[in-house]
C-alpha positions in Angstrom: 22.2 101.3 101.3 20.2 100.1 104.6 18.4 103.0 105.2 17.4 102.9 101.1 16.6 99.2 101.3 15.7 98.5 104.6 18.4 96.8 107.4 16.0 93.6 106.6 16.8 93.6 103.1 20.4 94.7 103.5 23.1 92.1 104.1 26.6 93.3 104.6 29.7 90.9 103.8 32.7 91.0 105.2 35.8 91.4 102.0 39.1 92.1 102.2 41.3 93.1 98.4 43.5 90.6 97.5 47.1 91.0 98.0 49.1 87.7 97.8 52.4 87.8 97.5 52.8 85.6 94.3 50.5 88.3 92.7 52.9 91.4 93.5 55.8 89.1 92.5 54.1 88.3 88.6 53.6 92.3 88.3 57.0 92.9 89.1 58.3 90.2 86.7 56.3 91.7 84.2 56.9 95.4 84.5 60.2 94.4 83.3 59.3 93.0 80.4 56.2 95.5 79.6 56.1 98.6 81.0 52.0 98.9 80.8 52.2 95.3 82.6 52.6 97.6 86.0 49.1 99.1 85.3 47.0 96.1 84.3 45.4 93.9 86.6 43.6 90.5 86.0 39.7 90.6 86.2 39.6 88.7 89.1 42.2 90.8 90.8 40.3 92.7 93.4 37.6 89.8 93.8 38.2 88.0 97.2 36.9 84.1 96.9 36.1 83.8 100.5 32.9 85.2 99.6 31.6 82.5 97.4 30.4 80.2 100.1 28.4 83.4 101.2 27.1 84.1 97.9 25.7 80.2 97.6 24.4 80.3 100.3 22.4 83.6 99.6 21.5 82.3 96.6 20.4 79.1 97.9 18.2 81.2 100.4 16.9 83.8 98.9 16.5 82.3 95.4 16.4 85.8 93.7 14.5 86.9 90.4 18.0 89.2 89.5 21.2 89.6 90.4 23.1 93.3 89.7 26.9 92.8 90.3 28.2 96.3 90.5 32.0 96.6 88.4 33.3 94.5 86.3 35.9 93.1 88.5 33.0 91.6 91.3 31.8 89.6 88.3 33.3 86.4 89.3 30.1 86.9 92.2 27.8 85.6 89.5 29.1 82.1 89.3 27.9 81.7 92.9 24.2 82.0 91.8 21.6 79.4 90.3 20.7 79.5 86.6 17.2 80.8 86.8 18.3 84.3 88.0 18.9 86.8 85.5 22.6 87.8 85.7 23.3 91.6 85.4 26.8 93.8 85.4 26.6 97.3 86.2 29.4 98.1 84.0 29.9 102.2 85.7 33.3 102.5 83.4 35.1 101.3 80.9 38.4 99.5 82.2 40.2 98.2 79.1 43.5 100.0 78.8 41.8 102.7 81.3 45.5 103.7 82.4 46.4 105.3 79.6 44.0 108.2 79.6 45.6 108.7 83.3 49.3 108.5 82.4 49.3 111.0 79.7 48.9 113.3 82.7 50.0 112.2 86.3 52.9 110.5 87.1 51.3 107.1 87.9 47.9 105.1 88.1 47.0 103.4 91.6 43.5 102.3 90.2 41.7 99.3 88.2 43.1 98.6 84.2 42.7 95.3 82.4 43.3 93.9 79.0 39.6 94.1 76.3 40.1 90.1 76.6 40.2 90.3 80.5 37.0 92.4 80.4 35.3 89.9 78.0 36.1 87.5 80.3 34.3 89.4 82.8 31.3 90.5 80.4 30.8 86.5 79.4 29.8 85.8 83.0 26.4 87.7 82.7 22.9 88.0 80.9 23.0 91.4 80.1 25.6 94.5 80.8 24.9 98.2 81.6 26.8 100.3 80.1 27.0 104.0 81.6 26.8 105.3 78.4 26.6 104.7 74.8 30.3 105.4 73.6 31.2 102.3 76.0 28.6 100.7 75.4 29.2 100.1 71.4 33.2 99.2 72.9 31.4 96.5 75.1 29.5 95.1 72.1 32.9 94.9 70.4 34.2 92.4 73.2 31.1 90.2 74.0 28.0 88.8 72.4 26.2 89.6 75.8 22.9 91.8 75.5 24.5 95.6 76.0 21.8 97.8 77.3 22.8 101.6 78.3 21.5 103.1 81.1 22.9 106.3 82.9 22.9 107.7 86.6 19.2 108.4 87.7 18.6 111.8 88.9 15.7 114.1 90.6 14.9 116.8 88.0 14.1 119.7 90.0 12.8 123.4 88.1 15.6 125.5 87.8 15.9 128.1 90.7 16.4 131.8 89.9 20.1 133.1 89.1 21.7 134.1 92.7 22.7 137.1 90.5 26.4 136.5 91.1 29.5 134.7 90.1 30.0 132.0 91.9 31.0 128.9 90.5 31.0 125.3 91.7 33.2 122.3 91.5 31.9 119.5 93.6 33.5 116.0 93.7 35.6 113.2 95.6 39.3 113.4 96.6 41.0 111.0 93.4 43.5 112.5 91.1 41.3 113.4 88.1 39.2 115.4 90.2 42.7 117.1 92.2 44.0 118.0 88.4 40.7 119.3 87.7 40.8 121.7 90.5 44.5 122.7 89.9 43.3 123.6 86.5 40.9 126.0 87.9 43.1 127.3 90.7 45.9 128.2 88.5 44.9 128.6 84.8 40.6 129.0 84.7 40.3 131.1 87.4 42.8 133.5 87.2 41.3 134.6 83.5 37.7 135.1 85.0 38.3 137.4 87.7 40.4 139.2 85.5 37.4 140.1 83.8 34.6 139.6 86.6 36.7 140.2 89.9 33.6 139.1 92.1 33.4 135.7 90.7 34.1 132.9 93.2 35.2 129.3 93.1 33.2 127.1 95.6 34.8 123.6 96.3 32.3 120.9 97.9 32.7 117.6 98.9 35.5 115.7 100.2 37.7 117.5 97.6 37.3 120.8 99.1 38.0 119.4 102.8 41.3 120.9 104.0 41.6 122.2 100.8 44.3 125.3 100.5 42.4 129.2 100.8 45.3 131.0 100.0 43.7 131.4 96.2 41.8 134.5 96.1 38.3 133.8 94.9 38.2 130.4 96.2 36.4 129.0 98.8 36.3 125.3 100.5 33.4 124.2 101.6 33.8 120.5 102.1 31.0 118.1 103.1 27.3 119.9 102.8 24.5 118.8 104.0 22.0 120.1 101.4 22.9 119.8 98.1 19.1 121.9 97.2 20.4 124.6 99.3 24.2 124.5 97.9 22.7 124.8 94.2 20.8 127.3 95.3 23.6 129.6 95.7 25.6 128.8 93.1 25.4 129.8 89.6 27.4 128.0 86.8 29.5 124.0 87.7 32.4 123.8 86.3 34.6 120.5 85.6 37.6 120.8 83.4 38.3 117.2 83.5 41.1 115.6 81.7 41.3 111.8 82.8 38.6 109.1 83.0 36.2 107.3 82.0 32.3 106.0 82.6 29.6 109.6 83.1 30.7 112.3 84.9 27.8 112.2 87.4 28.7 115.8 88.9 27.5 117.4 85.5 24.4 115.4 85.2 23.5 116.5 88.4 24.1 120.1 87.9 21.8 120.0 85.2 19.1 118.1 86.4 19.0 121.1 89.3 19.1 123.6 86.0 22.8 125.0 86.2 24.7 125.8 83.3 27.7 123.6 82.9 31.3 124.4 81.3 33.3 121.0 81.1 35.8 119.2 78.5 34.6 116.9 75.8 36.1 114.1 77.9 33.4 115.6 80.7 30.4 115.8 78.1 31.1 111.9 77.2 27.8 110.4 76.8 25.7 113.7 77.2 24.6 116.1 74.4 26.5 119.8 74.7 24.2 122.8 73.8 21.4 121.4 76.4 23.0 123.3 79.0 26.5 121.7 78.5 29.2 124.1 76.9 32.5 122.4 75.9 35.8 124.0 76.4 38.8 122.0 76.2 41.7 124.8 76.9 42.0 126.8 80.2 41.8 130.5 78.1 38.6 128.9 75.9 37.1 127.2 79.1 37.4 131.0 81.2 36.5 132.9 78.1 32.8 130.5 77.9 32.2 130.7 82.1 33.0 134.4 81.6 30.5 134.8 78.3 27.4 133.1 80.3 27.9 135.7 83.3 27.3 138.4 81.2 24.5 137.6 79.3 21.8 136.7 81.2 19.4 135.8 78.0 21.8 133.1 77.1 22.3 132.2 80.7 18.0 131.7 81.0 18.5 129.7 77.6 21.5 127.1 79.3 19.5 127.0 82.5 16.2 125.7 80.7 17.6 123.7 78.4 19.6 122.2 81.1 16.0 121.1 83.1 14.2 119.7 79.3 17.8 117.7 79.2 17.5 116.4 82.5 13.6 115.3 82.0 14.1 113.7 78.9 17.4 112.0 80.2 15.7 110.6 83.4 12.9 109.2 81.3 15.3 107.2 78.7 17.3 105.5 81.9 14.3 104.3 83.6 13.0 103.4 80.6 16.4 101.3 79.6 16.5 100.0 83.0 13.0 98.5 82.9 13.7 96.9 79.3 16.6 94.7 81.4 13.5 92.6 83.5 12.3 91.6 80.0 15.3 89.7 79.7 15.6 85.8 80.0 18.6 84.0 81.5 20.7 82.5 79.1 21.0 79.2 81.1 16.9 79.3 81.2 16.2 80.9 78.0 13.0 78.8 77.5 11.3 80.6 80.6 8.6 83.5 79.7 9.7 86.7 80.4 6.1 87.3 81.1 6.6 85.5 84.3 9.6 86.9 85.5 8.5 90.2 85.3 4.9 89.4 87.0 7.8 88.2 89.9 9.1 92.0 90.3 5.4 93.2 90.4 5.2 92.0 93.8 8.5 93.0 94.8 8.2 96.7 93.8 11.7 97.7 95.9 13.6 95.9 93.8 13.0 98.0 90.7 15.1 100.8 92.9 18.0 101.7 91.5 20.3 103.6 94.4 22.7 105.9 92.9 
């Protein structure tokens, strides 16, 4: 974030999550009396109040134009900030009830869940929400009266690179238990099925989920960490993500199509995207190793994927900025009377701070 922003621009905060002991007590009380009690946190519940002195005084200084609170559960941030600024939530996922999509397949869920009237509680502290993408968007409209505007990850669109000519398949991500499921799938159901029909083809595991990963699988191999992702697409020829638990936009697939790869996921994985644009669904491990296998061997339907994958990619990168530009038309609710003319003359001369990092 410094290096995007510049150390001048950047201010880094010291935070800590909350972990009082009266807290731990309540959930334990409550787990006894509902069992989903364990899994549901208050909005508030990661937010740590030692930073709204901070924030005031930020706010005081730097008097901003807009300020983007990133999750739902740092939106008790925007209290700390003066009327005139336009107030934005960066929704990323949608964390109503977000347990149960996770405990209909692992044992447990260590993460964030809420109650809808928690989240609305949340949502009600800003001008306008981002929504990830439009099937939570229309659930966030449901909760609040708040102006709902969608906008996705923002990607590079680069022209799709010529098939390697191989089988090698990639499955990039970070080490959480979705993305350990996913790879389990692959190892011991998806896999197995291709090479039974195409005993070259490979699985390649990037990023912190293939670090230390287990080699012992024939066909797979662990990268970990790389340093190029231009060159690792490069070398790879169809991403695969059999995904079964989540929420928000799985950003791994919009980034394999915005480098033109072909992309075999679930319907949970296409959420928000638009399959036959380079996206083939397959919910089952036979049906998901039978489409992977089917795109290898035809290499007319493989050009097809690969293009449409790159039109996809442009015309999705044009509607987020797009979206994400309509949001600085917006007036603050606690100064709706002020032109939005002027406010977004203010971002003219502040052209870095219509950067969106991903």
């Amino acid at each position: 974030m410094a290096d995007c922003w510049g150390q001048e621009r950047f201010i880094s905060l010291p935070y800590s999550q909350p972990r009082a002991l009266i807290y731990r007590l309540r959930r334990r009380l409550l787990k006894l009396l509902d069992r989903e009690a364990a899994f549901r946190r208050s909005v508030d519940g990661w937010y740590d109040n030692r930073l709204d002195a901070r924030f005031r005084t930020i706010g005081l200084s730097l008097r901003p134009d807009v300020v983007i609170v990133e999750y739902v559960f740092f939106s008790k941030a925007l209290r700390c900030f003066p009327g005139h600024a336009l107030k934005v939530i960066d929704t990323h996922d949608l964390f109503s009830n977000r347990h149960r999509g996770f405990i209909d397949h692992f044992d447990g869920y260590g993460s964030y869940s809420i109650t809808p009237r928690e989240e609305r509680k949340g949502l009600d502290r800003a001008d306008v929400v981002l929504a990830i993408q439009d099937e939570e968007g229309e659930c966030f409209r449901q909760m609040t009266n708040r102006e709902i505007v969608t906008v996705g990850h923002l990607i590079s669109v680069k022209r799709p690179a010529a098939r390697t000519g191989g089988a090698r398949l990639l499955f990039m991500g970070s080490v959480c238990k979705s993305n350990a499921d996913a790879v389990a799938v692959l190892k011991d159901l998806i896999l197995p099925r291709i090479r039974a029909e195409i005993p070259e083809a490979e699985l390649i595991l990037a990023g912190p989920i293939g670090e230390g990963a287990d080699e012992q699988t024939d066909g797979v191999i662990a990268l970990g960490r790389v340093e190029s992702l231009a060159a690792l697409y490069a070398t790879v020829d169809i991403v695969v993500n059999p995904v079964r638990a989540g929420t928000g936009l799985k950003i791994k697939n919009i980034e394999a199509l915005a480098y033109g790869k072909p992309v075999v996921t679930t319907a949970l994985g296409a959420a928000g995207l638009k399959p036959g644009t380079g996206l083939v669904v397959a919910n089952d491990p036979t049906a998901f190793a039978s489409a992977v296998v089917a795109i290898l061997r035809d290499p007319s339907r493989y050009a097809s994927l690969s293009e449409g994958a790159y039109r996809f990619a442009c015309e999705w990168t044009r509607r987020q900025r797009t979206a994400l530009r309509s949001v600085l038309g917006h007036v603050p609710i606690e100064n709706a009377g002020r032109s939005a003319r002027l406010l977004e003359s203010a971002f003219r001369g502040r052209p870095w701070m219509r950067r969106r990092t991903p």
